[in-house]
N, C-alpha and C positions, 0 to 999 in steps of 0.2 A: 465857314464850312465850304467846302470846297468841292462840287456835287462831280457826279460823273461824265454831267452835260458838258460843264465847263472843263474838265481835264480831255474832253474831245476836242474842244477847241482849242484847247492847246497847241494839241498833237499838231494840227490842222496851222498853227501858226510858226510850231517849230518845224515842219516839213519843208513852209517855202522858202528854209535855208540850207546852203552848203554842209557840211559835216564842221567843217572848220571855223562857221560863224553862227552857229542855233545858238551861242549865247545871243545874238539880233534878234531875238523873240521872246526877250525878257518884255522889251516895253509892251509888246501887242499884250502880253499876257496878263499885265498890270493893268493894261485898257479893259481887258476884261472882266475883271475883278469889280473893277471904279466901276465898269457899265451894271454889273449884275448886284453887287452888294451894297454902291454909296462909297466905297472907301477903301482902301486896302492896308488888312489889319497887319499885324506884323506875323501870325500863323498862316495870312495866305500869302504874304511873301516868304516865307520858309516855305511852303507848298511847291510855291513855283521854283523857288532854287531847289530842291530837290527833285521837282519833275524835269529840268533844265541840267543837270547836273548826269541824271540816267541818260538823255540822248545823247549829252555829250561823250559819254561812254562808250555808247551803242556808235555815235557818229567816227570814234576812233580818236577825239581828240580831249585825250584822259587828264593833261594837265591846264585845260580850261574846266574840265569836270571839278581836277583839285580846286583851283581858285571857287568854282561856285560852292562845292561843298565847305571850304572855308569861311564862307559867309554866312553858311548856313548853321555852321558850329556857334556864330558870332551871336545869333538868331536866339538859338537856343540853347543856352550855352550849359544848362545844368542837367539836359540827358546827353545820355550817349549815342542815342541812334545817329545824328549827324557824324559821327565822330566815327562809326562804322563803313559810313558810305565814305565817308574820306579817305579811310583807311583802304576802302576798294579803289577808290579813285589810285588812290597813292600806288596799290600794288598794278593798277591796269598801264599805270605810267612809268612800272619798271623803275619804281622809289621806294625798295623795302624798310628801308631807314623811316623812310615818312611812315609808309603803312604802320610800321612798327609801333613808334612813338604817339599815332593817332590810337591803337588799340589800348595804349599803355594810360592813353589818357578819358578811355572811354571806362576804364579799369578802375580807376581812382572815385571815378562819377560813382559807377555802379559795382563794387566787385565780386558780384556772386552771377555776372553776365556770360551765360555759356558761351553764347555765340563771339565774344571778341577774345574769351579763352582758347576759342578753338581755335580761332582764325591764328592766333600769335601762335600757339604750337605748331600750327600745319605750315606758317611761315618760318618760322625755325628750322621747322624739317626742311623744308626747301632749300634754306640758302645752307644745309651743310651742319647743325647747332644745335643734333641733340640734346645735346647739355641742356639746352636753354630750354626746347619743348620739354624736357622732365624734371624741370625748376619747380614747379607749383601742381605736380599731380595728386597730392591729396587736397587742395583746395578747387580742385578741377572736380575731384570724385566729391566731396561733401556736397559742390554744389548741383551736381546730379544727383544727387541723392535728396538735395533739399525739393528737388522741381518734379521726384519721378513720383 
């Protein structure tokens, strides 16, 4: 588990990098872990690649995001939530195709998941492919209907 004290120091270890290298504070962050827990399980290394994974977002450098969210799919590979941040990764790096095929596989995992439903509709609409956002809107509506 992975407390709130230690995602400060994170922060605090990703900060004393450039935008273009906070992957370099992967290792402090696994120091941290080893120092606070004994060991580092394979849930707080998916922690850290997904905390690692948002600054690299935030820092502007979205296809080092994709590779860590890719690892993080590796991690844990039978939800989807990895597979959504990917999927942002993918779109903040101006790779619809990827986002795409990340939602389509976050679908397979889970497929009554609003949020990677919506995300592939509202990408649809973007790139121009109605068609393709109103491919699946009675399984969009049932599963609103299953969660309301």
């Amino acid at each position: 588990m992975i407390t709130e004290s230690t995602r400060a120091r994170f922060a605090r270890e990703v900060a004393k990098y450039p935008a273009e290298q906070k992957q370099s504070a992967v290792m402090a962050c696994l120091s941290i872990v080893q120092q606070e827990q004994g060991f580092v399980s394979a849930e707080s290394e998916a922690v850290i690649a997904e905390y690692l994974g948002m600054a690299q977002i935030a820092g502007g450098d979205a296809m080092q995001a994709v590779s860590t969210y890719k690892r993080l799919t590796s991690l844990r590979p039978t939800s989807p939530q990895p597979l959504l941040q990917l999927a942002n990764a993918y779109a903040a790096s101006k790779d619809s195709d990827g986002a795409a095929n990340a939602l389509r596989r976050a679908l397979r995992l889970q497929p009554d998941l609003p949020a990677a439903q919506r995300a592939l509709a509202t990408l649809a609409l973007a790139n121009g492919k109605p068609q393709d956002a109103l491919a699946n809107p009675p399984q969009m509506q049932n599963t609103r209907t299953a969660h309301a």
